[in-house]
C-alpha positions as CSV (number, residue, x, y, z in Angstrom):
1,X,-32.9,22.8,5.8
2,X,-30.0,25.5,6.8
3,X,-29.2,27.6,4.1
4,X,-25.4,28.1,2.8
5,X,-23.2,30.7,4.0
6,X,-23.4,33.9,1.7
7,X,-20.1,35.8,1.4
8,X,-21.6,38.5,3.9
9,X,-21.6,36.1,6.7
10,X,-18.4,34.7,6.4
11,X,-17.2,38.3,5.7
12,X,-19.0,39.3,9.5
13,X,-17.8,35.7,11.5
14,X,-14.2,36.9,10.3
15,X,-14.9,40.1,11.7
16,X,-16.3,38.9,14.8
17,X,-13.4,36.0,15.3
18,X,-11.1,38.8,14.9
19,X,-12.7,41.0,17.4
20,X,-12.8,38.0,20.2
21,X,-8.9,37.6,19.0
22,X,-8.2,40.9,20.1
23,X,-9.8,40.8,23.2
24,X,-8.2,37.9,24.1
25,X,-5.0,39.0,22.8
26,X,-5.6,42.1,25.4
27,X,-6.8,39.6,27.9
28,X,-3.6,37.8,28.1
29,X,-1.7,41.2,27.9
30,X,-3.6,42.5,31.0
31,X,-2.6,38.9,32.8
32,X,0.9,39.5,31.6
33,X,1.3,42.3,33.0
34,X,-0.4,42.0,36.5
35,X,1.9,41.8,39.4
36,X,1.6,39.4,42.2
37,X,-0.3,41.7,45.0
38,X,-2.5,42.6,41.7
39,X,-3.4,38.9,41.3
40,X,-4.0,37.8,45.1
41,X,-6.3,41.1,45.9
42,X,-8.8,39.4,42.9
43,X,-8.6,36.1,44.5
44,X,-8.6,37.9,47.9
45,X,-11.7,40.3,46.8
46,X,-13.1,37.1,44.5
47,X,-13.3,34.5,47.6
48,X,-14.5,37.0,50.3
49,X,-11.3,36.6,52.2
50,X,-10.7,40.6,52.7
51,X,-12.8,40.6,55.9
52,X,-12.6,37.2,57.1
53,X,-10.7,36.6,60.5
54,X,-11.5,33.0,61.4
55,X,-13.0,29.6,59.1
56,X,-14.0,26.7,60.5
57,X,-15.0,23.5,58.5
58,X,-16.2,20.3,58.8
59,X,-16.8,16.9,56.8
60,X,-15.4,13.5,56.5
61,X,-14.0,11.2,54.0
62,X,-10.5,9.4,53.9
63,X,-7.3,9.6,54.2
64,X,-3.9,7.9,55.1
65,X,-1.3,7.7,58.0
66,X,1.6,9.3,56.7
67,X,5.5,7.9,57.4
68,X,4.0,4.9,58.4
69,X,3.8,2.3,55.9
70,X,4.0,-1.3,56.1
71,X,6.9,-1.7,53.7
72,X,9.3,1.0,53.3
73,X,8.7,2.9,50.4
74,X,5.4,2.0,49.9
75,X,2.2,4.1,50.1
76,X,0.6,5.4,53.9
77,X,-1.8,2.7,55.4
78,X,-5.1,3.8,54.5
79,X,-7.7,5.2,56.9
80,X,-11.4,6.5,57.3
81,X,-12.6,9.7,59.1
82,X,-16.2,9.6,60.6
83,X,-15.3,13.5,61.1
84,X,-12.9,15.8,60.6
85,X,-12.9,19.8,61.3
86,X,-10.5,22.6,61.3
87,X,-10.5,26.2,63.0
88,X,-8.2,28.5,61.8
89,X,-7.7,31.6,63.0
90,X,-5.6,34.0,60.5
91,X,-5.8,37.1,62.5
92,X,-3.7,35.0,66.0
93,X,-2.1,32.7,63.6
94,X,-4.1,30.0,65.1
95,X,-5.0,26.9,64.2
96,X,-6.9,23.6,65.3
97,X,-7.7,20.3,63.8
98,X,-9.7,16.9,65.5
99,X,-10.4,14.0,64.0
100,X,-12.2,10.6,64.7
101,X,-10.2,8.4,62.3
102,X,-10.4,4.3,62.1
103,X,-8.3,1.7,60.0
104,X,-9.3,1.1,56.3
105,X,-6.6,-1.4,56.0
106,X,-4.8,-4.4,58.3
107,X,-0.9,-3.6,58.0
108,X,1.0,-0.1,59.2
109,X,1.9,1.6,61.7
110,X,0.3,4.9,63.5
111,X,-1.8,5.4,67.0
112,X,-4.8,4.5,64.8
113,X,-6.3,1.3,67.2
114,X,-5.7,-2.1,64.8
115,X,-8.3,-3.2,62.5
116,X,-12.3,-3.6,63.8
117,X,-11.3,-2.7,67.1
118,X,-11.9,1.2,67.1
119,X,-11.8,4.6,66.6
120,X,-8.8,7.0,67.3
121,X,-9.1,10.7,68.2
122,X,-6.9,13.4,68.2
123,X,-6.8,16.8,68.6
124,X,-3.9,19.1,67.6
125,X,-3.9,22.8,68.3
126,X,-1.1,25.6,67.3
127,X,-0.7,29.3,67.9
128,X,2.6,31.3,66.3
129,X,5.4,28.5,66.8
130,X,3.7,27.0,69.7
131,X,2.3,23.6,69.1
132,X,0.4,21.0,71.5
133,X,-2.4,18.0,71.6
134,X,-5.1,18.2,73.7
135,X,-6.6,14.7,75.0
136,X,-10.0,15.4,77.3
137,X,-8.5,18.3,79.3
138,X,-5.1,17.8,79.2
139,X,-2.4,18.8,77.5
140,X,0.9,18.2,76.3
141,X,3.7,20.1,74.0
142,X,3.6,19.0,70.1
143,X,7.3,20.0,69.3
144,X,7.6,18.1,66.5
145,X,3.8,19.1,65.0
146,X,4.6,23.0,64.6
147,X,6.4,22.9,61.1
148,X,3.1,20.7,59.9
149,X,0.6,22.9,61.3
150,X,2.2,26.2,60.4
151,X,1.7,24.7,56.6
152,X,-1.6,23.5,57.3
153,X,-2.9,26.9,58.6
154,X,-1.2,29.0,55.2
155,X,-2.1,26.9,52.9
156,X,-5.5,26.5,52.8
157,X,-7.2,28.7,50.4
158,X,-7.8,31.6,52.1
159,X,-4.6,31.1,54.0
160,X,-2.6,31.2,51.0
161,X,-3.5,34.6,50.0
162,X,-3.2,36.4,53.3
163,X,0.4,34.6,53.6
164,X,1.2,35.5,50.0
165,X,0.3,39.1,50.5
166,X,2.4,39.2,53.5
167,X,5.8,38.2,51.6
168,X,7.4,38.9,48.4
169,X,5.1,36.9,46.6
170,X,6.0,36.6,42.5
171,X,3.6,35.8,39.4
172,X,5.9,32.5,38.2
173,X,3.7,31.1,35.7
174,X,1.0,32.2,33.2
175,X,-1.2,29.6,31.4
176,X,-3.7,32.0,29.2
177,X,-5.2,28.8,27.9
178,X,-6.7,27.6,31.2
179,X,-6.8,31.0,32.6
180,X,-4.8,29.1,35.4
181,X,-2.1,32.0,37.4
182,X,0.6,30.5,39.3
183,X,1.9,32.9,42.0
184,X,4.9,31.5,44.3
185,X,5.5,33.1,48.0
186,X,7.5,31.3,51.0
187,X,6.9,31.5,54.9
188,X,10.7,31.2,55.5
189,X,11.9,28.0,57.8
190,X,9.1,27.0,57.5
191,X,7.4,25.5,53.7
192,X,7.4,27.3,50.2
193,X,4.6,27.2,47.5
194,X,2.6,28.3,44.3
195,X,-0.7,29.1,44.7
196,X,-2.6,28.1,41.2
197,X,-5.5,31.0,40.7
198,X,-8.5,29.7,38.2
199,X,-9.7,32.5,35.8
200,X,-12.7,32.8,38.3
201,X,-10.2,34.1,40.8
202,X,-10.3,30.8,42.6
203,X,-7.4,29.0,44.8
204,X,-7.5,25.6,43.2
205,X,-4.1,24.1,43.8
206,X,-1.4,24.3,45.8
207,X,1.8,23.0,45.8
208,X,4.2,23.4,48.4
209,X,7.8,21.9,50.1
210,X,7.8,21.6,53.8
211,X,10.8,19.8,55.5
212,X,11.0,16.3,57.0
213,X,13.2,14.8,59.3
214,X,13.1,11.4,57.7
215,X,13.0,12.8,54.0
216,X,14.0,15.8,53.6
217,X,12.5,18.3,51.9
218,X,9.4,17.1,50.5
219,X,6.5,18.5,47.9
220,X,2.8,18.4,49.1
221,X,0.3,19.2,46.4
222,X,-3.8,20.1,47.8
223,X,-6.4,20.3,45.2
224,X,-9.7,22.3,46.3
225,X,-13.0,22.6,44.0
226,X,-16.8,22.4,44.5
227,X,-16.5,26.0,45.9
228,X,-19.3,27.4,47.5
229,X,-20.6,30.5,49.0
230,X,-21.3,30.7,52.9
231,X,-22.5,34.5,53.5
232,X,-20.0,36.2,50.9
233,X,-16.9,33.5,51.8
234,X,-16.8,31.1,49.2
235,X,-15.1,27.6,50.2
236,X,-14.4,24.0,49.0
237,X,-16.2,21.2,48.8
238,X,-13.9,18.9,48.2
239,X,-10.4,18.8,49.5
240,X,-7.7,16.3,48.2
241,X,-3.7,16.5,48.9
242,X,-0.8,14.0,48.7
243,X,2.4,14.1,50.7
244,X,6.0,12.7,50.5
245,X,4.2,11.5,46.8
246,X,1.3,9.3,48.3
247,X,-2.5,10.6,48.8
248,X,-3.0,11.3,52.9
249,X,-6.6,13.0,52.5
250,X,-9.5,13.0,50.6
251,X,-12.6,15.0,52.6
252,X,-15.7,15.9,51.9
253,X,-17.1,18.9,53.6
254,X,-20.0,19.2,55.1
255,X,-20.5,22.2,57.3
256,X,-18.5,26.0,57.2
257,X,-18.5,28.5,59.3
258,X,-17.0,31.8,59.3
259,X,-15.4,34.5,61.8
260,X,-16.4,32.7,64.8
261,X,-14.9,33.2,67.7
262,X,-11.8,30.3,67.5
263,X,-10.6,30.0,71.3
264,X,-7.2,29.4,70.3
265,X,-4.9,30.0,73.9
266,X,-2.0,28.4,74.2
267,X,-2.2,26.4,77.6
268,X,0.9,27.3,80.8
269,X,1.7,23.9,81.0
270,X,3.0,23.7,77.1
271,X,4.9,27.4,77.2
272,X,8.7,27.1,77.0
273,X,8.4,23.6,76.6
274,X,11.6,21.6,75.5
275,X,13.0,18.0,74.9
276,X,13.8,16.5,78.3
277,X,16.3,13.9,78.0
278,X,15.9,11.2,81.3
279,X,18.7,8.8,82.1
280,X,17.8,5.1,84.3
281,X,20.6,2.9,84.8
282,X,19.4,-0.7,84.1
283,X,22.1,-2.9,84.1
284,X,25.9,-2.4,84.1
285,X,26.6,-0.1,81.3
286,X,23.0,-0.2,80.1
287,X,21.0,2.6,80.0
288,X,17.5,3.8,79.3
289,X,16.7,7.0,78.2
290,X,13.5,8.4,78.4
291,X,11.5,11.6,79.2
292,X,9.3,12.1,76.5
293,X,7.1,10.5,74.2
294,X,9.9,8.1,72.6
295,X,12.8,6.6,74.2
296,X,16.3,5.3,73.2
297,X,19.2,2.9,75.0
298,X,22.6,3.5,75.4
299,X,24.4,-0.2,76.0
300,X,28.2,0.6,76.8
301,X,30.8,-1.7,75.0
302,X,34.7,-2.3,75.2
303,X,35.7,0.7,73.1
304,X,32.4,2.6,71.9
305,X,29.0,3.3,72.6
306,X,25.8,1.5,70.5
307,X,22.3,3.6,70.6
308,X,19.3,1.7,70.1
309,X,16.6,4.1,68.3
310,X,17.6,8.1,67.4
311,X,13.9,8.8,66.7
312,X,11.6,12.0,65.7
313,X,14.5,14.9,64.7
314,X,17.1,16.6,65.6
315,X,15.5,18.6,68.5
316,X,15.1,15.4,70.3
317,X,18.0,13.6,68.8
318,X,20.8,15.8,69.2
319,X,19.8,15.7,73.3
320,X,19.9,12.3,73.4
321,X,23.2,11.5,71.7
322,X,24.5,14.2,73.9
323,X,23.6,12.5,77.2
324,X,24.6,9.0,76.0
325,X,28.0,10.4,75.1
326,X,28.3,11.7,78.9
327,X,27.7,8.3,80.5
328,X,30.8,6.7,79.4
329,X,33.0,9.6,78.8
330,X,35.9,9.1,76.0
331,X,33.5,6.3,73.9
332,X,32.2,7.6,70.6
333,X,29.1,6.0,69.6
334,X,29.6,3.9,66.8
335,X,26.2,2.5,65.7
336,X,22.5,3.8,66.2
337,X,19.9,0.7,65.7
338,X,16.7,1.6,64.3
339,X,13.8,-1.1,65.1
340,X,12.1,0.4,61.9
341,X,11.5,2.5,59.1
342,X,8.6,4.6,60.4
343,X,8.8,8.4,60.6
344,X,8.3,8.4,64.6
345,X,11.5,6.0,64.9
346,X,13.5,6.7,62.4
347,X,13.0,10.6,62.5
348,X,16.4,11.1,64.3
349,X,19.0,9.3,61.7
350,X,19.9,12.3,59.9
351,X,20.6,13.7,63.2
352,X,23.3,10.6,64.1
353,X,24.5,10.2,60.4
354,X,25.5,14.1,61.0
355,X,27.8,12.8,63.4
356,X,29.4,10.1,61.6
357,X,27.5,7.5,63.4
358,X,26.9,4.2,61.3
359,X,23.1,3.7,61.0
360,X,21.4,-0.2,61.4
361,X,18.0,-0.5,59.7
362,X,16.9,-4.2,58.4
363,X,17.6,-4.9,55.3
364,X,14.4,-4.5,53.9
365,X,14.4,-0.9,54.6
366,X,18.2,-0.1,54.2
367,X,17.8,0.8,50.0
368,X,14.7,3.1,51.4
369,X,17.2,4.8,53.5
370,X,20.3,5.0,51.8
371,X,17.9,7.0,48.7
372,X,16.1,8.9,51.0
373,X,18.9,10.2,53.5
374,X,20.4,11.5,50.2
375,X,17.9,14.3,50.3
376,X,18.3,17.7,50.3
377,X,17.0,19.8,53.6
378,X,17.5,23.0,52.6
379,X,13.8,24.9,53.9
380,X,14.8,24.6,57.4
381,X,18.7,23.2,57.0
382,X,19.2,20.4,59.8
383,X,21.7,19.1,61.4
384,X,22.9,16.0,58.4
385,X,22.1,19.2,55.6
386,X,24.8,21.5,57.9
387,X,27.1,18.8,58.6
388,X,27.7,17.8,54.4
389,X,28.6,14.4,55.5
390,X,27.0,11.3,53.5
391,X,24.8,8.9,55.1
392,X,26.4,4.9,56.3
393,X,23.9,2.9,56.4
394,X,24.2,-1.1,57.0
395,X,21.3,-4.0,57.1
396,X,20.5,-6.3,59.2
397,X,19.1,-9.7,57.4
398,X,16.9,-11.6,60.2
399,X,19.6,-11.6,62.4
400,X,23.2,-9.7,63.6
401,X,25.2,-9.9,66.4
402,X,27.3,-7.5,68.0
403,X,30.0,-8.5,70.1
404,X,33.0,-6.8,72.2
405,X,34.3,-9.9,73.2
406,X,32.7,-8.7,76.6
407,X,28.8,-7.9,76.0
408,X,26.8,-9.6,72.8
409,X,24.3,-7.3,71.4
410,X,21.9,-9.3,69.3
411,X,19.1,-7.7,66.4
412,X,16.7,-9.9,65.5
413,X,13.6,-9.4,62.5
414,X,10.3,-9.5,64.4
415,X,8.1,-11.8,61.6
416,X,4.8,-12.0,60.9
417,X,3.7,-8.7,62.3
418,X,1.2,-6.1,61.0
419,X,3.2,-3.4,62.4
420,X,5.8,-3.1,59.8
421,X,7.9,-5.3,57.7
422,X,11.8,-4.9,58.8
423,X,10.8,-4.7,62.1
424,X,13.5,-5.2,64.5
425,X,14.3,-5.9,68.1
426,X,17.3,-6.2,70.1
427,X,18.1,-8.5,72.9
428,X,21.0,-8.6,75.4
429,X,21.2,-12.4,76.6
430,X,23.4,-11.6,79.9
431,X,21.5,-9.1,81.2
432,X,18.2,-11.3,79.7
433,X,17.1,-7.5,78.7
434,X,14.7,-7.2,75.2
435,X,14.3,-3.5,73.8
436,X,11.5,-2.9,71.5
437,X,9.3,-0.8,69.8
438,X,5.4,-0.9,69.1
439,X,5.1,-4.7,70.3
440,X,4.3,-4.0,73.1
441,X,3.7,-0.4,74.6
442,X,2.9,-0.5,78.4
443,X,-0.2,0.9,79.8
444,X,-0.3,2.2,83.5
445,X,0.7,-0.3,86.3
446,X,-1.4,-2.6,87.3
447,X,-4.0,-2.2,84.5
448,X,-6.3,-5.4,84.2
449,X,-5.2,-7.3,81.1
450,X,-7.6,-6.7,78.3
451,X,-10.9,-8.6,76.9
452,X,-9.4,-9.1,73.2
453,X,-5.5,-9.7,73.8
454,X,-3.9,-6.7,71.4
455,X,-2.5,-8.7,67.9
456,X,0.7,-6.5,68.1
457,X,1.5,-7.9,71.6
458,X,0.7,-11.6,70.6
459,X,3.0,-11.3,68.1
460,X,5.8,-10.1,70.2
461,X,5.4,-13.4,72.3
462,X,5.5,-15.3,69.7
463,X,8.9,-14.6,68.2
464,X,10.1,-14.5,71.8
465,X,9.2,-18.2,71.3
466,X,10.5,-18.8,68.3
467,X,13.8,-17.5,68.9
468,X,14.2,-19.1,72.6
469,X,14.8,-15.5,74.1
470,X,14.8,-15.6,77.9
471,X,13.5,-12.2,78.6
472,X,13.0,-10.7,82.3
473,X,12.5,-7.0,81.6
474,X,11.4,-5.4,78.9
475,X,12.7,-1.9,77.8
476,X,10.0,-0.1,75.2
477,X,10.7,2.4,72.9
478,X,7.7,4.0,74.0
479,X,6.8,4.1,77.9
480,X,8.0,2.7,81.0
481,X,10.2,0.1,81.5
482,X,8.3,-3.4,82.5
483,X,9.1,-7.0,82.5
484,X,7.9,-9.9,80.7
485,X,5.5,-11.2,83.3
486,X,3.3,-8.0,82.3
487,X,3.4,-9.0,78.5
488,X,2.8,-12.5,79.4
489,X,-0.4,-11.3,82.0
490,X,-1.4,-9.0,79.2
491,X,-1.9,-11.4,76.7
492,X,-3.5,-14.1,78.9
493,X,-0.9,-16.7,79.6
């Protein structure tokens, strides 16, 4: 049986709750008062970062295909990784990522091979501001990826502290309690975060704004824990981040390594690259323009121009509407059609609502985009931020015609697809011409027709069907231009 406290004890607990007051009192008052440089040499010193050149790890888990979801809005279509590693390379500002990534779920967009019928790989690389994929061998300029992978490589944990001592990094929050330091630093043009510090001088959050061409500037928060040590480095487990307010990742890590030698050299072929902007004439006042990884159509009527797709950003937006403007000099263009709502596609209509231009989405995703052209790009200010205008957007319900009393240009709602809801095509009946996106995406000439016939293709068909459309050639938004006898032979009929 425990015996009652006598006055004495209570007398010495006083003392000693007293004494672990005052500590803690001088605890907090030490926190309080260390700077930001003070804080990230602990951390720095803490995680064995002060000698470490290059990290690479590996592991697998899930994750999600972010700006393309199935409904506007809506989360990222989920996805798994078999494997997943990353080399960066701190001292070159290097950095590489491959993956081996499969569909979790049917619907949404992305490169990701549809549902049970494969794996994906990629393989990005960066080094300063130059960024490119690598597929086998070859490989080919990344424009739009170095923003991304400039965050990527700073903000992992060890990143974050070497960028943070590099700038004029500040101590913005102080949470005693939790023993949690918050300290805030920017790469400029690029992203900007806060680094959360754990009281055992750990990086265990961070949250960050990067821009986006579709929304803007948006907030990224990665979680790390489960740190362990690998020869005096000590690294995550377990890595978790959301983006654009939606999870994208969630690994588990297997295997790190540390100051290895990275091989990070930026290839000839991808130095000094730029947007190339092609121009094909394909009927009288229609024309296809092309040169990259994404096209766009310029169809000329009476008194203005009408731009099917203004897709990825301004870098190869502004381009594009540049060269439609020159082939029918004195026409402004009026309209820019969007055949959907994912990021790839619609990356460019901040770039045409800068110039006034009245935007077409479907209906379904035109509340998505009136909300999320509203955004503010201020990190790296493009062109819609600079030009102060506000975003016109109009919807297309199923079906719109536009007509010059010359030329009809008619939008119609692709149904049924697992690509996207809101999908749209557009069709020009005299010139018996379909544009398109993601239906169907031509392989090289001649290519035998394959075993399974692709769903996305099918589908295509079928509302060609349904809607009576007497199509002869086809121009893709991705690709080379091809005619419906290859859809048909690809699909088996």
């Amino acid at each position: 049986m425990m015996k009652p406290f006598t006055r004495a004890a209570a007398r010495l607990l006083a003392v000693v709750a007293a004494a672990v007051t005052v500590l803690g009192l001088a605890a907090c008052a030490s926190m309080n008062n260390d700077d930001a440089a003070t804080v990230l040499r602990r951390a720095d010193q803490a995680m064995g970062g002060t000698a470490l050149k290059t990290l690479r790890y590996a592991g697998a888990g899930t994750g999600t295909t972010f700006g393309q979801a199935y409904q506007p809005g809506r989360a990222w279509p989920r996805i798994t990784y078999s494997s997943y590693s990353r080399v960066m390379d701190y001292d070159n500002a290097a950095f590489r990522e491959d993956a081996a990534r499969s569909r979790a779920e049917v619907n949404g967009g992305g490169g990701v091979p549809l549902m049970g019928t494969g794996e994906q790989r990629t393989s990005g690389w960066l080094r300063g501001d130059v960024a490119w994929n690598m597929a086998g061998t070859t490989a080919s300029p990344a424009l739009l990826a170095v923003d991304g992978r400039i965050h990527d490589l700073w903000t992992t944990p060890h990143g974050a502290i070497k960028a943070a001592l590099r700038s004029q990094a500040t101590v913005v929050v102080r949470d005693a309690s939790r023993g949690e330091t918050g300290v805030a630093f920017a790469v400029p043009g690029r992203f900007s975060a806060t680094v959360w510090i754990n009281a055992d001088n750990l990086v265990e959050r961070i949250d960050s704004r990067q821009p986006n061409p579709v929304m803007g500037d948006i907030d990224v928060m990665t979680t790390y824990s489960d740190y362990k040590d690998f020869g005096g480095v000590k690294f995550p487990m377990r890595i978790r981040q959301s983006q654009g307010g939606f999870p994208v990742l969630d690994l588990q890590v297997s295997e790190v390594q540390v100051n290895m030698p990275a091989g990070i050299d930026v290839p000839a072929n991808v130095v000094g690259a730029t947007e190339r902007v092609t121009v094909e004439a394909t009927a009288p006042g229609v024309w296809f323009l092309a040169g990259g990884s994404h096209n766009s159509v310029a169809i000329e009527m009476r008194d203005h121009l009408i731009v099917v797709e203004s897709p990825l950003y301004d870098g190869r937006a502004l381009p594009m509407l540049e060269q439609a403007r020159k082939l029918a000099p004195g026409k402004e263009i009026r309209y820019v059609i969007n055949s959907h709502h994912h990021f790839d596609h619609s990356g460019g209509l901040r770039t045409a609502a800068s110039q006034g231009i009245t935007l077409v989405t479907s209906e379904a995703a035109r509340p998505y985009f009136e909300a999320t052209l509203a955004n503010p790009s201020r990190i790296s200010s493009d062109a819609f931020e600079k030009s102060g205008r506000k975003a016109v957007v109009t919807g297309v319900d199923g079906k719109r015609v536009f007509n010059d009393g010359v030329r009809n240009v008619e939008v119609y709602y692709i149904e049924s697809s697992v690509h996207a809801q809101g999908f749209m095509m557009v069709y020009l009946p005299a010139e018996k011409l379909l544009i398109e996106a993601d239906g169907y995406t031509p392989g090289p000439p001649n290519a035998p027709p394959p075993a399974q016939p692709n769903a996305n293709n099918v589908n295509l068909a079928d509302n060609l069907t349904r809607l009576k459309l007497d199509v002869d050639r086809i121009l893709p938004l991705h690709g080379r231009m091809t005619s419906m006898r290859e859809l048909d032979a690809m699909i088996g009929k």
